[in-house]
C-alpha positions in Angstrom: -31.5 -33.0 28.4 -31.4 -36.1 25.8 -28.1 -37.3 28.1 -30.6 -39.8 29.8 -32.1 -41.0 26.3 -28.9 -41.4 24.4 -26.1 -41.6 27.0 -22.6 -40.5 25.6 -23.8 -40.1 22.3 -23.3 -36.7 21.4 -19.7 -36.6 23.1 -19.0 -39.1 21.1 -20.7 -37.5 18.3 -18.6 -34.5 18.7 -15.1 -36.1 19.5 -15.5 -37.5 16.0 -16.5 -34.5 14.6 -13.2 -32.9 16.0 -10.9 -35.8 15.4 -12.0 -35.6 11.3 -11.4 -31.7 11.5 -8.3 -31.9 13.4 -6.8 -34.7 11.0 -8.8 -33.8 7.2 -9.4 -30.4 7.7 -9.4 -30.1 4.0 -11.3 -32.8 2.9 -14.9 -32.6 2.2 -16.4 -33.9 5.5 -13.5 -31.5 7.3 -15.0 -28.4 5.4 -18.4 -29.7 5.5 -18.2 -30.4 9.4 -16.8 -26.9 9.7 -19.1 -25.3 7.6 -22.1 -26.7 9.6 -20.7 -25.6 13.0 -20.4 -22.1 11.7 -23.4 -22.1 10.3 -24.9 -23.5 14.0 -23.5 -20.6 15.8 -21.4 -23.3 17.3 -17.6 -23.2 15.4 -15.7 -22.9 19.0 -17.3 -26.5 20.1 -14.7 -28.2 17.2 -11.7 -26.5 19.0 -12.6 -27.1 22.2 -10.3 -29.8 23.9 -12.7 -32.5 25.4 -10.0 -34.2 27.7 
């Protein structure tokens, strides 16, 4: 839906997301970023391989 207004954005967004998880799982922004997934009904989209 916002694809047209901000392109590659939130792929991008969520690559980054993944990398920081995958690398600093248990550093703040990895728990954080895991926290708010779960929270967003959405914890699968950090495991998902984008490639």
């Amino acid at each position: 839906m916002y694809e047209k207004h901000f392109g590659n954005a939130g792929n991008n967004f969520l690559e980054a997301c993944r990398r920081i998880v995958s690398t600093e799982a248990s550093s703040r922004l990895g728990c954080l970023l895991e926290a708010l997934f779960a929270e967003s009904n959405v914890p699968l989209l950090l495991a998902i391989n984008a490639t």
